[in-house]
N, C-alpha and C positions, 0 to 999 in steps of 0.2 A: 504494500500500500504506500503511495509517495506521500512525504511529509514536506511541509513549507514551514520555513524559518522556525524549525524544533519540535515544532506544535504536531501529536501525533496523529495520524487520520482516523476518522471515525469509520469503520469496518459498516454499519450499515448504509451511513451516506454513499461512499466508495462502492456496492453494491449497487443500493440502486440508480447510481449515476451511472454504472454499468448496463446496468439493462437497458435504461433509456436509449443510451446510447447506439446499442445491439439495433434495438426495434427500430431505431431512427436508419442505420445506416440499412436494412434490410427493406423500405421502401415498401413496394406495394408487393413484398412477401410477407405477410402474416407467420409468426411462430407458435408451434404448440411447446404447452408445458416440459416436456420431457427435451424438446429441445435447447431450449431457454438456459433450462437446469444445467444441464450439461455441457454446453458454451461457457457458462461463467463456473462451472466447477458450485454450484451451491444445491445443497440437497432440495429433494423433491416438495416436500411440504414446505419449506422456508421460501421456495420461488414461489408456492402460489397464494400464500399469504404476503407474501410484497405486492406481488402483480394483483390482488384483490382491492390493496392498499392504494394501489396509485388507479383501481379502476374506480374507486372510490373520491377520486380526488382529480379523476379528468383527464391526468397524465397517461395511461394506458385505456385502447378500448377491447373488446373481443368481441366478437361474433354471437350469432344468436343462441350456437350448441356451447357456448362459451367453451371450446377446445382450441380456439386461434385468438390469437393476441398481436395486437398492434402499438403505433404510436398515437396518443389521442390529441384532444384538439388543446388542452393547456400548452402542449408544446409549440404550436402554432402563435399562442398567445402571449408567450414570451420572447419565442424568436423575432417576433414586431417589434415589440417593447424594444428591442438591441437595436435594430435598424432604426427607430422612432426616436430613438435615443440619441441615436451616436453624429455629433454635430459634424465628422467629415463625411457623412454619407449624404447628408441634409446639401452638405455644401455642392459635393460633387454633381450630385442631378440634373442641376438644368445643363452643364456642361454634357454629361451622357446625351442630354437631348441637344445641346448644338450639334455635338460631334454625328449624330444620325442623322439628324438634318441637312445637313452639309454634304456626307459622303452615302445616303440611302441604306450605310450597313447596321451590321448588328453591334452594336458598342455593349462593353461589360466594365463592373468596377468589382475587385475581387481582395480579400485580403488573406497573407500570410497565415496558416495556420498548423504548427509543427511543418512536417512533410509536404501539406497538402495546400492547394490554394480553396479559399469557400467567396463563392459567388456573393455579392453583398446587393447589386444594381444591375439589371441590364435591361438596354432599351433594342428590339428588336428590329429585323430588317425590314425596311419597306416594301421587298418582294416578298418576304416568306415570314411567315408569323408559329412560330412553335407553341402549339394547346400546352404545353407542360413549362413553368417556372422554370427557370435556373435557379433562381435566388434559394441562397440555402444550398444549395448544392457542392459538392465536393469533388476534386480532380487535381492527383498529382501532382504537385509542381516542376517535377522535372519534364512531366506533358507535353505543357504547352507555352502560351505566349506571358499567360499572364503570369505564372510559377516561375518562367525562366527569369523575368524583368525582375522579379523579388530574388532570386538566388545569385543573382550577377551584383547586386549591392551587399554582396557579403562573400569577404574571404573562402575562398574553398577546402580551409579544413574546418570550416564553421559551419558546414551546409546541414542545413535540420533534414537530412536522405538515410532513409533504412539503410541499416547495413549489408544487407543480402544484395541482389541483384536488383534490379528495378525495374518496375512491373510496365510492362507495354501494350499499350491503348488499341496502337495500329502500328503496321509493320515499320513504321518511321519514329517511331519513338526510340528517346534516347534507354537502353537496356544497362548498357556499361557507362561508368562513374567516367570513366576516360574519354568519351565520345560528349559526354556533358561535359566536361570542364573546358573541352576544347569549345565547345559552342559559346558556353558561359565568360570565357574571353573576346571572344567576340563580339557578345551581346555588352560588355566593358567598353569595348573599342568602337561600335558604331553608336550606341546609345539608347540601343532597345533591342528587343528579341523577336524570331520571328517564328510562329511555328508552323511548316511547311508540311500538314497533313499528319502530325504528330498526334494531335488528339481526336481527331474526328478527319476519316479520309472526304478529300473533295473541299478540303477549309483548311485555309491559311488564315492566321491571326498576327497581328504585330500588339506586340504588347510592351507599356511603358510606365515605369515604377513612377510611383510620387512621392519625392521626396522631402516635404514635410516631416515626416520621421526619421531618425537615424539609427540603425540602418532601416531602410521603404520597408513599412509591411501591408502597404495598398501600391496595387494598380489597374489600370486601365486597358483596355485592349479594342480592338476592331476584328473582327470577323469576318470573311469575304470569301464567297465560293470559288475555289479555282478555275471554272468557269467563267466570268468575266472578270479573272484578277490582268489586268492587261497590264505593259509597264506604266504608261502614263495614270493608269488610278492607282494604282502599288503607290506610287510617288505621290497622288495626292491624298493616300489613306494617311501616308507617314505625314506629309505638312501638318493635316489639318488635326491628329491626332499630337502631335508636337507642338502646335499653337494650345491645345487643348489643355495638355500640362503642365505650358506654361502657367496661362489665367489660373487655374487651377490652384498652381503651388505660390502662385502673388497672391492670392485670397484667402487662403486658409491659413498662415498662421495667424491673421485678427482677428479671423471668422470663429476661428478654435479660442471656448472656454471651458475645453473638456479635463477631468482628470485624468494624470498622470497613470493610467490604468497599466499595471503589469502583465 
């Protein structure tokens, strides 16, 4: 159980911020009892007296044979609360909406978390409209455009990357630590990253840390089907996406009267 400045963790909270977590990242797979248990290592009756408790209290729902168990709608209701909350997200938006309006794509604002980048904003493309949210969502940061822009503002024996092998999205994903750090210099030396069908085949993204923070654990990206990435809009994805970061990074340190949050 991980401890913060001495203080010992409390084994039930740690649990069921465990489960939470499980159900959340399982999406629209529902879990039954026996497997819940067994995932987190906690005996059988202690899981379904928690998961009664939080079905109790909003945070888990189940099914009508009540033998499938999900994530319920308080989590929904908190995860706003973050976003509702958080004054560089507040700030960033109408900029998400210049930056679509200008170049017709998909613009995203995503931030640093451990390993992974989590979707915070995204304003869709003018051609193509996706029924499913991003926001909230989760994807490697070695991935794609927006993971890479965050990893390239921090030394590479500092990079928050599983130790094993790393895991590929599509056949252009970086696999090997060495094929990343080569790119991650690059993305040092031109001033953003780009990700060439890494996360999602048929999309290219260029993606650009903000740095307001030191070191950036938000950025910004554009989205663009390889399909009409021609050079002349490649070049004015990069302008207008670079004009963007700027105003961006000139407005938010006044704009920000946020806590020093760890």
């Amino acid at each position: 159980m991980p401890e913060s400045s001495g203080v010992r963790g409390v084994k039930s909270a740690a649990r069921t911020v465990a489960l939470l977590e499980l159900l959340a990242a399982r999406g629209d797979r529902p879990a039954r009892l026996d497997e819940l248990a067994e995932e987190l290592g906690v005996p059988r009756s202690s899981m379904y007296q928690l998961l009664q408790t939080l079905i109790d209290c909003g945070w888990v729902r189940s099914d009508t044979t009540g033998s499938l168990y999900g994530i319920g709608i308080r989590a929904l209701h908190t995860g706003t609360s973050y976003l509702d909350s958080d004054p560089h997200v507040q700030v960033v938006r109408p900029y998400l909406d210049e930056a679509s309006d200008a170049l017709g794509e998909t613009i995203h604002l995503a931030r640093l978390d451990g390993p992974n980048v989590v979707y915070l904003a995204t304003r869709e493309s003018h051609e193509y409209l996706r029924t499913i949210s991003r926001v909230g969502r989760r994807v490697p940061a070695h991935a794609g455009a927006l993971g890479k822009a965050l990893l390239a503002e921090r030394p590479d024996d500092e990079l928050p990357l599983p130790d094993d092998s790393l895991p590929a999205l599509t056949e252009n994903t970086h696999t090997a630590r060495t094929t990343l750090l080569a790119d991650l210099a690059e993305v040092r030396a031109r001033g953003y990253s780009i990700d060439r069908e890494e996360t999602v085949i048929g999309i290219t993204g260029f993606g650009f840390a903000l740095r307001y923070d030191s070191p950036a654990t938000d950025a910004i990206s554009c989205s663009v089907p390889v399909a009409r990435l021609s050079e002349p809009h490649e070049a004015r994805v990069i302008a207008v996406m670079r004009e963007m970061r700027a105003k961006i990074e000139s407005v938010l340190p006044s704009a920000s009267r946020a806590p020093d949050w760890r």
